[in-house]
C-alpha positions in Angstrom: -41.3 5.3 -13.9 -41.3 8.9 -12.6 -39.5 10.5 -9.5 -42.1 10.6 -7.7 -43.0 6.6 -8.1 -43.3 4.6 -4.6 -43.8 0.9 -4.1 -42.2 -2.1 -4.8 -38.6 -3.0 -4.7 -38.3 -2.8 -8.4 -39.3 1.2 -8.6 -37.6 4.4 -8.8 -37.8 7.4 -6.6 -35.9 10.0 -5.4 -33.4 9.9 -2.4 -35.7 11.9 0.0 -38.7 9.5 -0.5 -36.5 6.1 -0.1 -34.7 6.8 2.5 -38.3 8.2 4.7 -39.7 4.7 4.2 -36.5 2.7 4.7 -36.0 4.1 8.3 -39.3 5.6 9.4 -41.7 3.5 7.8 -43.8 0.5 9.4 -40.7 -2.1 8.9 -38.1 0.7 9.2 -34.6 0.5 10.4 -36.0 3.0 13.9 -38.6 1.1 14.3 -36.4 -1.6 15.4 -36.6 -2.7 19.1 -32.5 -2.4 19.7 -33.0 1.6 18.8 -29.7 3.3 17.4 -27.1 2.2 20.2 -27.0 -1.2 18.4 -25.5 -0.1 15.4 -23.7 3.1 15.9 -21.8 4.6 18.5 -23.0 8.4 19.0 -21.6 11.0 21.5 -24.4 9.5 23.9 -23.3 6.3 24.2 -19.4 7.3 24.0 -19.6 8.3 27.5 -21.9 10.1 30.4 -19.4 12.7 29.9 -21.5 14.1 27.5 -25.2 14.1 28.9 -23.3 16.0 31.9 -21.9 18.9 29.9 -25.6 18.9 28.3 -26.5 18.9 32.1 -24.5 21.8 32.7 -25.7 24.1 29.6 -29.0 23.8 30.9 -28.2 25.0 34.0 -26.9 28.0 32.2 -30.1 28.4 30.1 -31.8 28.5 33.4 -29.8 31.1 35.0 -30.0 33.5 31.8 -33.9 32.9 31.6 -33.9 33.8 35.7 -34.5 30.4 36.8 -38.2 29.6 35.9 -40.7 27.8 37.5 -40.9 25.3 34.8 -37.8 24.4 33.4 -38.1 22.3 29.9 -35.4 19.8 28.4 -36.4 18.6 24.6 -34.6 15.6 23.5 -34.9 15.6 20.0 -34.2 11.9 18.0 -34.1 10.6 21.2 -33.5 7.0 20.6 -33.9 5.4 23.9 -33.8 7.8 25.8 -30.3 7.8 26.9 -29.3 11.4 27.1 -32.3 12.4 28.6 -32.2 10.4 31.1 -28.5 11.3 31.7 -29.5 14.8 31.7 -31.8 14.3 34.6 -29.3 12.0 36.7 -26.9 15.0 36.2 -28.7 17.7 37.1 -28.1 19.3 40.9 -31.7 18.3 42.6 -33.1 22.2 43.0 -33.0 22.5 39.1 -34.4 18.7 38.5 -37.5 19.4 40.3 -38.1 22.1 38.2 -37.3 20.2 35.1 -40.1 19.1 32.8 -38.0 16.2 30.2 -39.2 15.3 26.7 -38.1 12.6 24.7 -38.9 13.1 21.2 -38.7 9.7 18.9 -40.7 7.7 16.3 -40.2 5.0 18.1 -42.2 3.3 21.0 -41.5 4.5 24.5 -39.0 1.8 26.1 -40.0 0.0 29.3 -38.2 1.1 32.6 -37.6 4.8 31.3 -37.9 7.4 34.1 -41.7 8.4 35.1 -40.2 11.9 34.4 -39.6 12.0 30.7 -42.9 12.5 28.3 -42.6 10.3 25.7 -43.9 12.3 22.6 -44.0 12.2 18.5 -43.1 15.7 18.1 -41.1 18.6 20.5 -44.0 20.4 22.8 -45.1 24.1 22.0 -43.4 26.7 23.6 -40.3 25.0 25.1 -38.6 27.4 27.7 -35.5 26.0 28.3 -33.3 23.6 26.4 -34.0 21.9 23.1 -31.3 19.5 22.2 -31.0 17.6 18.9 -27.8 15.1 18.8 -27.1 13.6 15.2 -31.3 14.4 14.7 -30.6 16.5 11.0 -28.4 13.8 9.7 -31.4 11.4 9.5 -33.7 13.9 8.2 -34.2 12.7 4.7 -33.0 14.8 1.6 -32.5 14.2 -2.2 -29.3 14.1 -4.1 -28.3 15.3 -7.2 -25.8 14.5 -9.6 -24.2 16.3 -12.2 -24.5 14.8 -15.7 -22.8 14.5 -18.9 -24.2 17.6 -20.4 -23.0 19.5 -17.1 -26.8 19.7 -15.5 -27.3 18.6 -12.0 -30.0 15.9 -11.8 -31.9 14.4 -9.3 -30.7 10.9 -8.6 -33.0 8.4 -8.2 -32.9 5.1 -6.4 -34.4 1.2 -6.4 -34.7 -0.6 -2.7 -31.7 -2.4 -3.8 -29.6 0.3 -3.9 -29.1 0.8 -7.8 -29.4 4.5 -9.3 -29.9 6.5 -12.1 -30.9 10.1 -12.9 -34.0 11.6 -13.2 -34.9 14.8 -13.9 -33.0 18.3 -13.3 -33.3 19.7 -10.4 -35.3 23.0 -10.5 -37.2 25.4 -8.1 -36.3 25.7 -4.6 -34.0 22.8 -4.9 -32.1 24.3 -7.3 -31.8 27.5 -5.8 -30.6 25.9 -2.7 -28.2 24.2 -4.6 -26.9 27.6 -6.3 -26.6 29.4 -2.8 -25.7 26.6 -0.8 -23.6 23.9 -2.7 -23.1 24.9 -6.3 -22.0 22.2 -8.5 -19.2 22.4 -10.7 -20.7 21.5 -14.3 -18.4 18.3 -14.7 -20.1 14.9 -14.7 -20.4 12.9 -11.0 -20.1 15.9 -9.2 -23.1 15.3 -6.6 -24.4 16.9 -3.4 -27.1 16.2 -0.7 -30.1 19.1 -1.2 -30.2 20.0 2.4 -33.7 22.3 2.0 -35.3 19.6 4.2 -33.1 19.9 7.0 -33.0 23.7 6.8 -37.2 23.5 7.2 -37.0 20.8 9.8 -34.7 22.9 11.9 -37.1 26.0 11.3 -39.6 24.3 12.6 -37.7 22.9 15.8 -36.6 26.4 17.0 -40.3 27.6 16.2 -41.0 25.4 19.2 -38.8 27.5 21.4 -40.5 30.2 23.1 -37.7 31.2 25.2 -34.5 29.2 25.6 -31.4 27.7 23.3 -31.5 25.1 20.7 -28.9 23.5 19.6 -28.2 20.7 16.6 -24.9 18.5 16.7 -24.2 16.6 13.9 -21.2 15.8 11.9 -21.0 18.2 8.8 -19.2 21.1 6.6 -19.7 24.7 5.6 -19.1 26.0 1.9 -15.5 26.5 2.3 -15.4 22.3 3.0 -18.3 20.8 0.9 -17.6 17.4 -0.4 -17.1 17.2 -3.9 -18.9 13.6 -4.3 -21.5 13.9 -1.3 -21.6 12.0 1.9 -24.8 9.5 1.5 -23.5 6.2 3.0 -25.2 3.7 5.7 -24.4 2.1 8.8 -25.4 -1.2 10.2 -23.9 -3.4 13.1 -21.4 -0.4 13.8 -20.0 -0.8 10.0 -20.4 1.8 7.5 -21.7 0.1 3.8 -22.9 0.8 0.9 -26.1 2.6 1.1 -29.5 0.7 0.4 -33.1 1.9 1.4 -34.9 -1.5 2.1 -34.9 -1.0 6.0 -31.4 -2.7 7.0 -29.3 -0.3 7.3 -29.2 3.6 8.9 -28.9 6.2 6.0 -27.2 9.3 6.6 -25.3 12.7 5.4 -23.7 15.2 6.8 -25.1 18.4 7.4 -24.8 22.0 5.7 -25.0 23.4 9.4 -24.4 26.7 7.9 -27.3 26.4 5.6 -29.9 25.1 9.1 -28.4 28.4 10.8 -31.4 30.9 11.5 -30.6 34.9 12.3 -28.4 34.9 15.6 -27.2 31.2 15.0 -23.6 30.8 15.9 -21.5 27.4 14.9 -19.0 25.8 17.0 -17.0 22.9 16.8 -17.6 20.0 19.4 -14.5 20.2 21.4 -15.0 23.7 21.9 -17.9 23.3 23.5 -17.4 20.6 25.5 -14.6 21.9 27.1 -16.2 25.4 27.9 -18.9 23.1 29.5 -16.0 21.1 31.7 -15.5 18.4 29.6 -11.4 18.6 29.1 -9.7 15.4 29.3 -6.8 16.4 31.3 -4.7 13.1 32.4 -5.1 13.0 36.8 -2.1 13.4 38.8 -0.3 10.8 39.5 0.4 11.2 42.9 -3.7 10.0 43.0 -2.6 6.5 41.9 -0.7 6.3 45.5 -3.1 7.8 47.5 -6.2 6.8 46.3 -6.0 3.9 43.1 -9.8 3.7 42.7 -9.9 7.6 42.3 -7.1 7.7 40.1 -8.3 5.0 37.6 -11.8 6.3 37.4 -10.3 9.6 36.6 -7.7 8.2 33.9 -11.4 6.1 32.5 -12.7 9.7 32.8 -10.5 11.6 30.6 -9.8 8.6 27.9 -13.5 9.7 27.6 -13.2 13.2 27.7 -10.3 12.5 25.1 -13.2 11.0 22.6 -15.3 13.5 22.7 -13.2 15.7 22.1 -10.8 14.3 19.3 -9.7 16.2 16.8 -10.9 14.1 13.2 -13.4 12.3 15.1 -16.2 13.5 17.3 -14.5 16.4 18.2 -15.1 17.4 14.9 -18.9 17.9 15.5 -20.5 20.9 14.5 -22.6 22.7 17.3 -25.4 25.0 16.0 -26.7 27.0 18.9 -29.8 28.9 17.9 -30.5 31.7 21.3 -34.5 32.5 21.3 -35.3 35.5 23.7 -33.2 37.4 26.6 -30.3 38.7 25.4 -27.8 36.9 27.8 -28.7 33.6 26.0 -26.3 34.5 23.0 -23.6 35.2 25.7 -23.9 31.3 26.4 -20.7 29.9 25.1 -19.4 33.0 23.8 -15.8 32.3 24.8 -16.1 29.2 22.0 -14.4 30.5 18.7 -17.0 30.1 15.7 -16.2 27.1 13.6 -14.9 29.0 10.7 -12.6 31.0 12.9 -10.7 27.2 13.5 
C-alpha cells in the first residue's frame, strides 16, 4: 500500500489523512450529537469565568478599533456553541447590540442556540473585531514522523485500528518544517507532529481578519520544550487512550504555537492572560461569610474556578497566540502579559 492509500480498515495512510476522516468525516467523532463537552473538559466548560474574560477582551478590541458600528465575534471550533453564547450573556448591553456572533463548527447548528449567533462552516470575510479559536489547532490534522534505524525521519503511517509502521521519508516542505521547526535527533523512535498544517490553517484564519485580534489557545511547546517522542494521543469519555482513527475517540497534539505565529504575533501563557483580563482567583474575605453566606460561597465557587483556569501544570499552562491585524493600539492589548518564553 502507499501513503497516500484511503479506505478500508485494513489500509495504510498517513497520520494527517486518518485522523481527517476519523473525526470530520460522515461517521466522525464531531459529527457526534453530544459535541466535545461529553468527552473532554475544555476551558469553556471549566467555568463561565472564561467566556467573561473573552467578554472583556472584546470590549477592548472595540475600544482600540473606536467602537464600530458593527462589532464581530468569531468563534472558531465552536462545538456547541458554548462560549459564544457566554460571550454574548457577558457583554454590557451597548456593545451586544453592536455585536454580530459567529459560530464556526462542522457540526450541525444545535437547537435552542441564541437567534444571534450565525451558524456557519467557515469564519466570515473580513472580521472586524474578535476572532477566537479555543483548542481549534490541536484538532487540525497533521502527519507524524518517526526517526528510523538508519537515523532518517519517516512518515508514519497508520491502519483504523490503530497499528503503524513507516512509510516513506519525509521530504519537501515537510521536511523543511521539520529542520526549522522540530529537528530530530538522528536516533531511532525519535518522532514529532509536522505542524505545516496548522501553521496554513492559522494563515488562513487571520486572513479573515480585516481589522481586529485573533487569538488561538491551545495546549502546546516552543523549540526550547519540544517533546522528544510527540504528543498524538486520544480522548474519549473524559479518558485519555491510546490513539485509534476509526471515529471513537478525539485525536489530538499539542501545538508548535511558535511555529502558527505570523509577523507581530506575541505568545502568552494562559494565566497571564486571564488574570490581566480579571480572572485572578483571589480567596473572598471572610468577614463576607458573616454578612452575606450566599455572597461569600458564590465568591469562594468563583475563585476555585478562577484557580482552574489558571493552574500552573494544567490549564494555566495554555499557550495564547494573539495575532493584532490593523491600528496600532491593538498590539498594546495585553501588553502588561510577559511573553511565554520570558516565564
Amino acid at each position: 500500500m502507499t501513503e497516500g492509500t484511503t479506505g478500508g480498515d485494513g489500509e495504510w495512510r498517513g497520520w494527517r489523512a486518518a485522523a481527517q476522516e476519523a473525526l470530520y468525516g460522515p461517521d466522525g467523532f464531531y459529527r457526534r450529537p453530544e459535541g466535545p463537552a461529553g468527552h473532554f473538559r475544555t476551558s469553556v466548560h471549566a467555568s463561565p469565568l472564561f467566556a467573561r474574560a473573552v467578554a472583556a477582551l472584546l470590549c477592548r478590541v472595540d475600544e482600540a478599533l473606536g467602537r464600530p458600528a458593527a462589532l464581530d465575534f468569531v468563534d472558531m471550533a465552536a462545538g456547541r456553541g458554548e462560549l459564544v453564547t457566554g460571550v454574548l450573556a457577558a457583554l454590557p448591553d451597548a456593545v451586544a447590540a453592536r455585536t454580530r456572533a459567529y459560530a464556526v463548527e462542522i457540526a450541525d447548528r444545535p437547537g435552542g442556540l441564541d437567534h444571534r449567533i450565525e451558524w456557519r462552516a467557515r469564519p466570515p470575510e473580513g472580521v472586524n473585531g474578535l476572532l477566537f479559536a479555543n483548542e481549534w489547532l490541536d484538532n487540525v490534522p497533521v502527519e507524524v514522523a518517526e526517526v528510523d534505524a538508519a537515523g532518517v525521519a519517516r512518515r508514519v503511517l497508520v491502519r483504523a485500528d490503530g497499528t503503524e509502521r513507516l512509510g516513506e521519508p519525509v521530504t519537501g516542505a515537510e521536511e523543511r518544517w521539520l529542520a526549522r521547526w522540530w529537528p530530530l535527533p538522528a536516533e531511532p523512535g525519535y518522532r514529532a507532529e509536522i505542524g505545516l498544517p496548522r501553521d496554513t490553517a492559522w494563515a488562513s484564519a487571520v486572513a479573515r481578519v480585516a481589522r481586529g485580534l485573533a487569538v488561538a489557545v491551545d495546549y502546546g511547546h516552543t523549540a526550547r520544550t519540544r517533546p522528544p517522542f510527540g504528543t498524538l494521543t486520544g480522548f474519549r469519555e473524559g479518558r485519555g487512550t491510546a490513539p485509534v482513527p476509526d471515529g471513537s475517540c478525539d485525536l489530538t497534539a499539542h501545538v508548535a504555537l511558535d511555529a502558527c505565529a505570523l509577523p507581530g504575533g506575541r505568545l502568552v501563557r494562559q494565566r497571564d492572560a486571564l488574570r490581566a483580563l480579571g480572572v485572578t482567583g483571589a480567596r473572598p474575605p471572610l468577614t463576607l461569610a458573616s454578612t452575606d453566606p450566599a455572597a461569600y460561597l458564590r465568591a469562594l465557587a468563583g475563585a476555585g474556578e478562577a484557580a482552574e483556569l489558571t493552574a500552573p501544570g494544567g490549564l494555566g499552562d495554555f499557550g495564547w497566540l494573539l495575532q493584532p491585524v490593523g491600528p496600532a493600539g491593538l498590539g498594546a492589548l495585553l501588553v502588561d502579559v510577559p511573553d511565554h518564553e520570558e516565564q
